[in-house]
PDB file as gemmi writes it, atoms N, CA and C in Angstrom:
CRYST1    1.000    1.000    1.000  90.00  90.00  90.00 P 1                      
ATOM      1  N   UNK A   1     -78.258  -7.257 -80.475  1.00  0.00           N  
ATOM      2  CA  UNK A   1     -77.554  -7.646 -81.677  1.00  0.00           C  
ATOM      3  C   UNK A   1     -77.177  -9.130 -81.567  1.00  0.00           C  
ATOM      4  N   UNK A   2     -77.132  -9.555 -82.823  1.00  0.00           N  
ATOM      5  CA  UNK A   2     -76.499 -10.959 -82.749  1.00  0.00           C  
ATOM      6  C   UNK A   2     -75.374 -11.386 -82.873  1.00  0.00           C  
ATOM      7  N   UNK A   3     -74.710 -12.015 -82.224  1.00  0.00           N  
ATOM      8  CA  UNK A   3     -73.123 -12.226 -82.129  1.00  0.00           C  
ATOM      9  C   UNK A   3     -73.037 -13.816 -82.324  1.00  0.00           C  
ATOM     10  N   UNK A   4     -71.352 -14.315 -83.406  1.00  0.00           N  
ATOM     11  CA  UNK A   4     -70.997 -15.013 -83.188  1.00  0.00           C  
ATOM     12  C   UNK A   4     -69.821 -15.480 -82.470  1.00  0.00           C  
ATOM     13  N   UNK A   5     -69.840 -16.476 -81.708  1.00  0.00           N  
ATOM     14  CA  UNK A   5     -68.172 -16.118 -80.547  1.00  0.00           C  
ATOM     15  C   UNK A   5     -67.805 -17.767 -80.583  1.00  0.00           C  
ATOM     16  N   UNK A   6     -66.022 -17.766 -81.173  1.00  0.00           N  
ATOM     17  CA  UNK A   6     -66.032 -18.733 -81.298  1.00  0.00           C  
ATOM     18  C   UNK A   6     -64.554 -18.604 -80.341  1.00  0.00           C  
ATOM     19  N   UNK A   7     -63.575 -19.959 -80.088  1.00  0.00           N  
ATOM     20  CA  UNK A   7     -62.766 -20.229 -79.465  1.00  0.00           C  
ATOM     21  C   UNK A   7     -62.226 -21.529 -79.220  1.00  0.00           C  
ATOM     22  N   UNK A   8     -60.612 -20.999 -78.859  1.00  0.00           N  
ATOM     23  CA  UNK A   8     -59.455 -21.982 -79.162  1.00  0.00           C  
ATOM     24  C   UNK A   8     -58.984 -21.876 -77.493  1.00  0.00           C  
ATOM     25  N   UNK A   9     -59.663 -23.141 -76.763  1.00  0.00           N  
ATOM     26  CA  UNK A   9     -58.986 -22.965 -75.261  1.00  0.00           C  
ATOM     27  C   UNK A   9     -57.613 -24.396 -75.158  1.00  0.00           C  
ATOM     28  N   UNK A  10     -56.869 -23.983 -74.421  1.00  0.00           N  
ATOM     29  CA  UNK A  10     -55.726 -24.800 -74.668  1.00  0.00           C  
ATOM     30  C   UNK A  10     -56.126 -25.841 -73.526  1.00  0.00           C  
ATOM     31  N   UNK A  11     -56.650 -24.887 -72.345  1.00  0.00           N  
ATOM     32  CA  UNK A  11     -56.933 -25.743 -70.840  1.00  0.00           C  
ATOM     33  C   UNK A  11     -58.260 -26.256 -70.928  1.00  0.00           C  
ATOM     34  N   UNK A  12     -58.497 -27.577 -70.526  1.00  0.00           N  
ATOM     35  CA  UNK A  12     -59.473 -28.165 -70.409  1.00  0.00           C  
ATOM     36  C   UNK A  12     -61.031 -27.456 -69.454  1.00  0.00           C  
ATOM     37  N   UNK A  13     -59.945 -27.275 -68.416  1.00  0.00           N  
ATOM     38  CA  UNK A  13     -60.807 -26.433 -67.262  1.00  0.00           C  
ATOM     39  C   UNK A  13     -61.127 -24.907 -67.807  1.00  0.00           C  
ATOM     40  N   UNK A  14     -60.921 -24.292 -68.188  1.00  0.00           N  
ATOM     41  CA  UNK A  14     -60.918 -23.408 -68.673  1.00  0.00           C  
ATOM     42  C   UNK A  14     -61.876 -22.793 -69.669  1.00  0.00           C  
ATOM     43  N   UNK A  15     -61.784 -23.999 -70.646  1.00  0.00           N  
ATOM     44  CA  UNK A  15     -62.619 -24.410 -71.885  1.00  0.00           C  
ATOM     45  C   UNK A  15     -64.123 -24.375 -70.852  1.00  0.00           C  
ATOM     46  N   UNK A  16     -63.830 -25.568 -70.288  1.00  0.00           N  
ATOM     47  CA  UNK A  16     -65.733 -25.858 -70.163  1.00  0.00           C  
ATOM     48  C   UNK A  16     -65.956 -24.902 -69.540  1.00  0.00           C  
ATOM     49  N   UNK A  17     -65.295 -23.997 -68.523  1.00  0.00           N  
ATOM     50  CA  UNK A  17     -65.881 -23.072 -67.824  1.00  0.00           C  
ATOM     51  C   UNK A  17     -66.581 -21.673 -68.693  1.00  0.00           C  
ATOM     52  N   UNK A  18     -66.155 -21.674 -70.080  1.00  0.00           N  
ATOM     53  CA  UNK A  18     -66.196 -20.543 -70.846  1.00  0.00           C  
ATOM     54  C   UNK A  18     -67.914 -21.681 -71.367  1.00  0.00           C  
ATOM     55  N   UNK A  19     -67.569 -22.768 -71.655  1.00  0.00           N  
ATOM     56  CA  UNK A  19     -68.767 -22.871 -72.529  1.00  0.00           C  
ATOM     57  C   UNK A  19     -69.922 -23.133 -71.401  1.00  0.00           C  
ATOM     58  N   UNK A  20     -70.000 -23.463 -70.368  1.00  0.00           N  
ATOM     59  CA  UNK A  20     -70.832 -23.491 -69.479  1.00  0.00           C  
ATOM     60  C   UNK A  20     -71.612 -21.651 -69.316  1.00  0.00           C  
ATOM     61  N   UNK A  21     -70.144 -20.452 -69.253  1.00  0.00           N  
ATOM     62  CA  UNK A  21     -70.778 -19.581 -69.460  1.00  0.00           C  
ATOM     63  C   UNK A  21     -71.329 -19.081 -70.852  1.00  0.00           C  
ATOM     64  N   UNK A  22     -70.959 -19.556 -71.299  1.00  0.00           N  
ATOM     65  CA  UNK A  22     -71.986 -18.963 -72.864  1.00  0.00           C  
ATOM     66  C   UNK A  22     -73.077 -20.055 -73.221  1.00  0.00           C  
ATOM     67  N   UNK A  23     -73.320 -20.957 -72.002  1.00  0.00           N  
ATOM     68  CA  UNK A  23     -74.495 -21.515 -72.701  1.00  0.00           C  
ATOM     69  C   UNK A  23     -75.770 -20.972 -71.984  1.00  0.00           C  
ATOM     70  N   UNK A  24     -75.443 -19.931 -71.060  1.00  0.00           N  
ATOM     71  CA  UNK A  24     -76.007 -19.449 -70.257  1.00  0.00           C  
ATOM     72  C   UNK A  24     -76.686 -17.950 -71.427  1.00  0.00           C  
ATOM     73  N   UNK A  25     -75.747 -17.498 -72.103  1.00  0.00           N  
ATOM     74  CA  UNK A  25     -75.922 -16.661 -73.161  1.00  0.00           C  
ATOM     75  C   UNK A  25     -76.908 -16.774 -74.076  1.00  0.00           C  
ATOM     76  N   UNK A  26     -76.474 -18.196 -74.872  1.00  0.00           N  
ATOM     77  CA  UNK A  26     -76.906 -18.190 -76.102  1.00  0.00           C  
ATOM     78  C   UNK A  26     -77.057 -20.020 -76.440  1.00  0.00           C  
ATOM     79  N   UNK A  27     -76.934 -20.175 -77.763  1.00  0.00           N  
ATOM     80  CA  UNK A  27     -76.773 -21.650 -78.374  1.00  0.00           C  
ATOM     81  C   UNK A  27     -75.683 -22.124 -78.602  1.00  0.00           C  
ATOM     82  N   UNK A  28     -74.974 -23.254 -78.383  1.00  0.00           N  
ATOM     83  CA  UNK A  28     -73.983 -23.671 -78.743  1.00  0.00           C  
ATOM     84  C   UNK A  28     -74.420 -24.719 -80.276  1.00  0.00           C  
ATOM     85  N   UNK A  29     -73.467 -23.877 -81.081  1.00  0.00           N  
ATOM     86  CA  UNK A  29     -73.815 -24.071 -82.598  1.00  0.00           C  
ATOM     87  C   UNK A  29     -72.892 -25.698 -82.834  1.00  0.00           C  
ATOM     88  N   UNK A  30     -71.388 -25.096 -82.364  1.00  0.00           N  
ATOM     89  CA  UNK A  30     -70.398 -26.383 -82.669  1.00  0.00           C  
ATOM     90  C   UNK A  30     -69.760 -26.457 -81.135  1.00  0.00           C  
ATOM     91  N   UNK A  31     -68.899 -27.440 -81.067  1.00  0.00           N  
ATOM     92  CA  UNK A  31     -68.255 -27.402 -79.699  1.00  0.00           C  
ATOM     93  C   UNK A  31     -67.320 -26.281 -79.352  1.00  0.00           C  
ATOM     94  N   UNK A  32     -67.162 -25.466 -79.511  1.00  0.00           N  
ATOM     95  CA  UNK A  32     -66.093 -24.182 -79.568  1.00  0.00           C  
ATOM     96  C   UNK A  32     -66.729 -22.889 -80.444  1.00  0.00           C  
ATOM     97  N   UNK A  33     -68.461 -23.030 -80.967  1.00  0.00           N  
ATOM     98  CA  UNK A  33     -69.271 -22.009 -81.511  1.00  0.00           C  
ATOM     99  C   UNK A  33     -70.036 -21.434 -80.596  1.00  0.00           C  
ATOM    100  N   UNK A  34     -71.027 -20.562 -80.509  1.00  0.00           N  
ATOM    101  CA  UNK A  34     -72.087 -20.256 -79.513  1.00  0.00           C  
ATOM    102  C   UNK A  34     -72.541 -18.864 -80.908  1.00  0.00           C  
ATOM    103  N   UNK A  35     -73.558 -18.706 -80.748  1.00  0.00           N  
ATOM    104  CA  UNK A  35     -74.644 -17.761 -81.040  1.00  0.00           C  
ATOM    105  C   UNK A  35     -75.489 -17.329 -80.199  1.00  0.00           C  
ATOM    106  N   UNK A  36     -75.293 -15.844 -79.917  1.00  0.00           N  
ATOM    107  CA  UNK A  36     -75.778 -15.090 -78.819  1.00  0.00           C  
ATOM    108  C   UNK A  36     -76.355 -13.742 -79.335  1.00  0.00           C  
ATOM    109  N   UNK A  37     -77.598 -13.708 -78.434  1.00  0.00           N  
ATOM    110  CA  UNK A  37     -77.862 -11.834 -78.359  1.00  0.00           C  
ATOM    111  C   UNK A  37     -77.698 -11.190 -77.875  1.00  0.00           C  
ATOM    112  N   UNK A  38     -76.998 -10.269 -77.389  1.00  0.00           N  
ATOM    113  CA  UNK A  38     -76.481  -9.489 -76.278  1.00  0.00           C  
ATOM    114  C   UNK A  38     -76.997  -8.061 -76.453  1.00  0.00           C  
ATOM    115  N   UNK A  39     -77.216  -7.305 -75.707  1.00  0.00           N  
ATOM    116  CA  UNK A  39     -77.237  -5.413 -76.194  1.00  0.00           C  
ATOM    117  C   UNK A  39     -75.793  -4.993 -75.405  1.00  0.00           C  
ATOM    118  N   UNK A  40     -75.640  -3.820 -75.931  1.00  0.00           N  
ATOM    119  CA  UNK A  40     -74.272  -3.568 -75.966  1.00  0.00           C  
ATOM    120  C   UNK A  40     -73.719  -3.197 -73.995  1.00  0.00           C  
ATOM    121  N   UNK A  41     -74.455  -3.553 -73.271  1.00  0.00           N  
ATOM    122  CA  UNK A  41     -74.262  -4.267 -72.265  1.00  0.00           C  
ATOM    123  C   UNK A  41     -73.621  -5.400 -71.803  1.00  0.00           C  
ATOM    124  N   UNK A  42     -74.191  -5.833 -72.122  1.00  0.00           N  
ATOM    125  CA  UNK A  42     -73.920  -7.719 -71.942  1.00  0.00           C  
ATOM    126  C   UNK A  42     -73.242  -8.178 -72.771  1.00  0.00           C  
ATOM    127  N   UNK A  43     -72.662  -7.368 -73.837  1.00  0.00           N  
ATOM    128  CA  UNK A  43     -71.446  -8.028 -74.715  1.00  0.00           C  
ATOM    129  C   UNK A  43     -70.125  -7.503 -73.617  1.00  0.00           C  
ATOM    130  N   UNK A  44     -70.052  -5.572 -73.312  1.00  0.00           N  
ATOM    131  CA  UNK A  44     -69.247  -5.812 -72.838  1.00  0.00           C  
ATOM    132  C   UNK A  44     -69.021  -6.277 -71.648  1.00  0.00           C  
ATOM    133  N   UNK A  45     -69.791  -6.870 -71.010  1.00  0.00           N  
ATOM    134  CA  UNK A  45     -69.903  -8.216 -69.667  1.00  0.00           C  
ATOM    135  C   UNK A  45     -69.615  -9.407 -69.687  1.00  0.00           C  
ATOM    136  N   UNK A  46     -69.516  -9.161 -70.822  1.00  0.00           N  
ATOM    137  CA  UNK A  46     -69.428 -10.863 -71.676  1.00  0.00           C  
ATOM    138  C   UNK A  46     -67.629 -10.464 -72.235  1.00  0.00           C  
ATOM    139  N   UNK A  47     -67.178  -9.702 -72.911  1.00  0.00           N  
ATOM    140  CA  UNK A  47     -66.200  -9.252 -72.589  1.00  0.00           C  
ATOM    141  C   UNK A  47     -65.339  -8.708 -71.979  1.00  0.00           C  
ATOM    142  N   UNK A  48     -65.675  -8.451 -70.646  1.00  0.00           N  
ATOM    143  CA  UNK A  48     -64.605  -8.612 -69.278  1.00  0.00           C  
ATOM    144  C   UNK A  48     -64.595  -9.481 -68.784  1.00  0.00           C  
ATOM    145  N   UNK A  49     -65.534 -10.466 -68.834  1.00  0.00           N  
ATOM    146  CA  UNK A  49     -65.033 -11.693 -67.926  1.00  0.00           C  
ATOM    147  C   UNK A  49     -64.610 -12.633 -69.114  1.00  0.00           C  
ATOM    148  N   UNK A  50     -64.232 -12.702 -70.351  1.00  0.00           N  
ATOM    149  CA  UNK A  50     -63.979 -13.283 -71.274  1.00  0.00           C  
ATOM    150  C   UNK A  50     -62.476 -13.073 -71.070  1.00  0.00           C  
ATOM    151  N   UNK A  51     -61.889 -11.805 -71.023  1.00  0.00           N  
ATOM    152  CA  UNK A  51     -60.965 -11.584 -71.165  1.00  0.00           C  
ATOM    153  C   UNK A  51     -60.092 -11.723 -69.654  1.00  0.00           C  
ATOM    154  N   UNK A  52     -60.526 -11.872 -68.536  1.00  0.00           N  
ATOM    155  CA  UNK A  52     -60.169 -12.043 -67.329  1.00  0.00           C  
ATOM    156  C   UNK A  52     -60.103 -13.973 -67.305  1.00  0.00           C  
ATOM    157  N   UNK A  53     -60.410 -14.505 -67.856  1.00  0.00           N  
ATOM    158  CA  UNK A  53     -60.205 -16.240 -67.618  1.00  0.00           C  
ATOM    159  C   UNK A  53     -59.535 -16.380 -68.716  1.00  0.00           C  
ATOM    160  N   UNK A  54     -59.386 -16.174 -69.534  1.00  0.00           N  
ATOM    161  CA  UNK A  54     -58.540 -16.384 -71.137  1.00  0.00           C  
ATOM    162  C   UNK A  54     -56.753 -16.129 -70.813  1.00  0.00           C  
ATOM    163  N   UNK A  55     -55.723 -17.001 -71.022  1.00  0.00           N  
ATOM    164  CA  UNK A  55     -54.554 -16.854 -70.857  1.00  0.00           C  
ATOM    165  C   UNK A  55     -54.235 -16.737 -72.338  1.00  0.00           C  
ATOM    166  N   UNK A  56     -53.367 -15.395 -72.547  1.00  0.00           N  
ATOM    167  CA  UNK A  56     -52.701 -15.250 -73.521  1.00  0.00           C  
ATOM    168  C   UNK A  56     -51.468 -15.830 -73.570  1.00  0.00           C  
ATOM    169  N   UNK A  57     -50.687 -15.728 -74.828  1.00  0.00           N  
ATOM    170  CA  UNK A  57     -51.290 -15.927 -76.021  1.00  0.00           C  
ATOM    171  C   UNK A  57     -51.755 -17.315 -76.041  1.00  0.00           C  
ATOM    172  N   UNK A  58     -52.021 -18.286 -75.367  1.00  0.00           N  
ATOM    173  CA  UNK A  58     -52.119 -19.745 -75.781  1.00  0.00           C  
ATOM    174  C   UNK A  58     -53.706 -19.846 -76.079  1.00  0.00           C  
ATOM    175  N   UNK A  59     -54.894 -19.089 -75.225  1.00  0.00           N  
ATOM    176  CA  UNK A  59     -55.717 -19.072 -75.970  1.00  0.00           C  
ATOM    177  C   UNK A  59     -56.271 -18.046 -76.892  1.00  0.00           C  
ATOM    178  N   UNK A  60     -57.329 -18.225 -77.470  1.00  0.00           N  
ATOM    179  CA  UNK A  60     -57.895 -17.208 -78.435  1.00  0.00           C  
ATOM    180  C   UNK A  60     -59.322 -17.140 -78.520  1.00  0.00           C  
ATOM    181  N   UNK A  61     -60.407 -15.920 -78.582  1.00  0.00           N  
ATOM    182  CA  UNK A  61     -61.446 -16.116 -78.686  1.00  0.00           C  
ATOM    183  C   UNK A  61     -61.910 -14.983 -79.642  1.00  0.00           C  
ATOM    184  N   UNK A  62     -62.874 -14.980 -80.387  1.00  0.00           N  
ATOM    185  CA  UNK A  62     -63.385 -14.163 -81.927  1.00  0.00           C  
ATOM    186  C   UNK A  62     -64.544 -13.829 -81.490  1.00  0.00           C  
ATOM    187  N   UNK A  63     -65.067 -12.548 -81.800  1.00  0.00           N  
ATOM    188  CA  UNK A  63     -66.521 -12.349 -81.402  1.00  0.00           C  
ATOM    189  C   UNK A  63     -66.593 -11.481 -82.830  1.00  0.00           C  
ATOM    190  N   UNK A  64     -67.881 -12.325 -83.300  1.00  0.00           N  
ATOM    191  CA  UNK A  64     -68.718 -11.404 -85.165  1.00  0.00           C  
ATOM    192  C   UNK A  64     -69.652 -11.049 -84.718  1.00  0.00           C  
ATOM    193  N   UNK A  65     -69.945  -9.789 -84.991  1.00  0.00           N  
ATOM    194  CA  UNK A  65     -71.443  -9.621 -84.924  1.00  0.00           C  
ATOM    195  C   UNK A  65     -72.170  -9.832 -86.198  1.00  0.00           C  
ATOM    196  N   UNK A  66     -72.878 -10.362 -86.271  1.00  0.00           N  
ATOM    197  CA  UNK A  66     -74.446 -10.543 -87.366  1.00  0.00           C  
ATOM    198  C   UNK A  66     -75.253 -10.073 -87.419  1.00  0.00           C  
ATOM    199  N   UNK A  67     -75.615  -9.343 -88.293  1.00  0.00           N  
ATOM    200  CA  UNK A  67     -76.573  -8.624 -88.452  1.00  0.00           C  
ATOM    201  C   UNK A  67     -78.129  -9.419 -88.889  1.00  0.00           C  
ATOM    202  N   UNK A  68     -78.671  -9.084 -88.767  1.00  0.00           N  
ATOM    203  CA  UNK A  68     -79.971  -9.709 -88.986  1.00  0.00           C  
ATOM    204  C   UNK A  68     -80.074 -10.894 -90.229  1.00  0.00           C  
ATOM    205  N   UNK A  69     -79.948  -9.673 -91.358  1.00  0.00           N  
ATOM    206  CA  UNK A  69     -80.213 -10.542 -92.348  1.00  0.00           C  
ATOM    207  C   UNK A  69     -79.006 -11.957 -92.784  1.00  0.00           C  
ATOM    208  N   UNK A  70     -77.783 -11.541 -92.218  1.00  0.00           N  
ATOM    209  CA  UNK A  70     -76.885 -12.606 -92.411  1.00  0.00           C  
ATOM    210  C   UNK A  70     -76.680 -14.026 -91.674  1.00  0.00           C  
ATOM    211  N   UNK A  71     -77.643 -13.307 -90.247  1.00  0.00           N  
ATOM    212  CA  UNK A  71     -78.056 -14.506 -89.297  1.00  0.00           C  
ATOM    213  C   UNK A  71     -79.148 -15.349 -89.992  1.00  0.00           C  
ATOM    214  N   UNK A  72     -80.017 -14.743 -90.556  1.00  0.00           N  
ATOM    215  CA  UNK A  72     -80.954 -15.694 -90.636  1.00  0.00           C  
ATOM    216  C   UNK A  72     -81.096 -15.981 -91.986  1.00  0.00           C  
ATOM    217  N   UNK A  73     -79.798 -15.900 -93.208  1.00  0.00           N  
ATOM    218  CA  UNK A  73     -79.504 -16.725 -94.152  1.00  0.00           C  
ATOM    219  C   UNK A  73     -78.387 -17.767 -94.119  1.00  0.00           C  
ATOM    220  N   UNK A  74     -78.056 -17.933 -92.702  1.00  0.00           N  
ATOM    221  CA  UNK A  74     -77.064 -18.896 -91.849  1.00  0.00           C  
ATOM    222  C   UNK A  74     -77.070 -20.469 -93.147  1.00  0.00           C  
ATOM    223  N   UNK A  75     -76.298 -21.111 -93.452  1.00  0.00           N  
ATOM    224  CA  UNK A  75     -76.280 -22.479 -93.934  1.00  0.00           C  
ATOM    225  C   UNK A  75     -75.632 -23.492 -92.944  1.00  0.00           C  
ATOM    226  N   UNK A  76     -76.327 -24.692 -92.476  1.00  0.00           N  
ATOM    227  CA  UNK A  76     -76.197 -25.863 -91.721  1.00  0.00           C  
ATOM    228  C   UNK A  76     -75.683 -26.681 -92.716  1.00  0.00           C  
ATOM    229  N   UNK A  77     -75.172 -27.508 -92.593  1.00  0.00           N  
ATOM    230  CA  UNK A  77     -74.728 -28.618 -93.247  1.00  0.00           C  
ATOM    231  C   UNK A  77     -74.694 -30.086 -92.023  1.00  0.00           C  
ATOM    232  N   UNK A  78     -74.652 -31.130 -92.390  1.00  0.00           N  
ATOM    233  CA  UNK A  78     -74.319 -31.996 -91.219  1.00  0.00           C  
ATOM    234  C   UNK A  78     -76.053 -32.373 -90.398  1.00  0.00           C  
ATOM    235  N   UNK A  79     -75.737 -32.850 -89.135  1.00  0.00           N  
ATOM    236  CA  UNK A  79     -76.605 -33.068 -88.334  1.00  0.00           C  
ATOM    237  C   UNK A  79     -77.400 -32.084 -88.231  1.00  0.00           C  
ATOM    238  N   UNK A  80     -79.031 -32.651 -87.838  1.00  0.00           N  
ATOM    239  CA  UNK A  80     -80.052 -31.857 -88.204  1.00  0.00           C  
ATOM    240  C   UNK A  80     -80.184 -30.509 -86.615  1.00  0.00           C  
ATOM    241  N   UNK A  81     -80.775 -29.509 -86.573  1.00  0.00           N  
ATOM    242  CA  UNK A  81     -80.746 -28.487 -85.838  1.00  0.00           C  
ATOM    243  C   UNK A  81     -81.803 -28.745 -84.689  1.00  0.00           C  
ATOM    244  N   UNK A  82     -81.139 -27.978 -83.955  1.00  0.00           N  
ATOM    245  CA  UNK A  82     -82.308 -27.722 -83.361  1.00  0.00           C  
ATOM    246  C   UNK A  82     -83.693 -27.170 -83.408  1.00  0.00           C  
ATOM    247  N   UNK A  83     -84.829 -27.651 -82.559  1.00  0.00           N  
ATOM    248  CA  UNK A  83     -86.057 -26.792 -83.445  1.00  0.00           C  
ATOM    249  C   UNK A  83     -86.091 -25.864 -83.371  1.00  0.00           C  
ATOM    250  N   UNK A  84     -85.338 -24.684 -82.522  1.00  0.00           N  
ATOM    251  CA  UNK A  84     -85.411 -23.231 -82.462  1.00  0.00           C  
ATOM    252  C   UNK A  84     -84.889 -22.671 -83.629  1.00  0.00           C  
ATOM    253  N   UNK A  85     -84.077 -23.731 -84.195  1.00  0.00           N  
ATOM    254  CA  UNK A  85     -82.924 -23.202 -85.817  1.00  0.00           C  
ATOM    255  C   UNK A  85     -84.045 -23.534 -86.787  1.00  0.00           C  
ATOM    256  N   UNK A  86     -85.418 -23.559 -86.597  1.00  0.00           N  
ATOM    257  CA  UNK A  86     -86.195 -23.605 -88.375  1.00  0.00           C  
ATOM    258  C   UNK A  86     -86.086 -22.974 -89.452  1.00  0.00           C  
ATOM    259  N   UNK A  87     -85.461 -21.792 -88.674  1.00  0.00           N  
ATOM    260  CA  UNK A  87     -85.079 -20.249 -90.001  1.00  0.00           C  
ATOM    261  C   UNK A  87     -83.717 -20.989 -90.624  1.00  0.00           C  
ATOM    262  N   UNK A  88     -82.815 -21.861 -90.351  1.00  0.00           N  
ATOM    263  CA  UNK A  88     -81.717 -22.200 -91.306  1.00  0.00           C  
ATOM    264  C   UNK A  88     -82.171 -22.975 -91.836  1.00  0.00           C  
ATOM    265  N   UNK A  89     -81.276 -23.126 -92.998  1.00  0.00           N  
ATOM    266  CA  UNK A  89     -81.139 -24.299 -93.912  1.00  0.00           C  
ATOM    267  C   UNK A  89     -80.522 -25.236 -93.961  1.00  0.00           C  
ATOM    268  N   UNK A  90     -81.190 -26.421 -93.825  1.00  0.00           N  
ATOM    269  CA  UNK A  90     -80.370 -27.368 -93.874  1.00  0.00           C  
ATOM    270  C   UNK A  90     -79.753 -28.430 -95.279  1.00  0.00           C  
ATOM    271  N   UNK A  91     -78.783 -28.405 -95.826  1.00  0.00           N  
ATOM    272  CA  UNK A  91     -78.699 -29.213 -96.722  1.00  0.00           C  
ATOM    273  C   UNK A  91     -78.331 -30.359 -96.541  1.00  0.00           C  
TER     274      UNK A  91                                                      
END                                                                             
């Protein structure tokens, strides 16, 4: 499935260590975005160690899942994509 996982890290160290692991995942869309595929494995792997480095309440992290068709009617705006992103649109 496709997931979007986004996040609010307060600690610096903390932060990159999360995006270092999700770039291992997936794409980093924005600096605090990532787009990932996981099967329902590796999400919840991806959610225990998510939730084991994350200090409450100061940080926060969101995980959407996307379904097919909503992933790949995605809208870009801004700077151009990467070439793996040809299925979005860019305006």
């Amino acid at each position: 499935m496709h997931y979007a996982i986004a996040y609010d890290i307060t600690d610096d160290a903390r932060r990159n260590r999360v995006a270092r692991f999700l770039e291992g995942w997936g794409r980093r869309v924005q600096k605090s975005l990532f787009e990932c595929d996981f099967s329902p494995e590796e999400l919840q792997e991806v959610c225990t160690w998510l939730k084991e480095l994350l200090v409450l309440p100061d940080d926060r992290c969101h995980i959407y899942r996307l379904c097919g068709e909503c992933a790949s009617k995605r809208l870009a705006l801004g700077k151009d994509l990467e070439p793996q992103w040809t299925e979005a649109v860019v305006v």
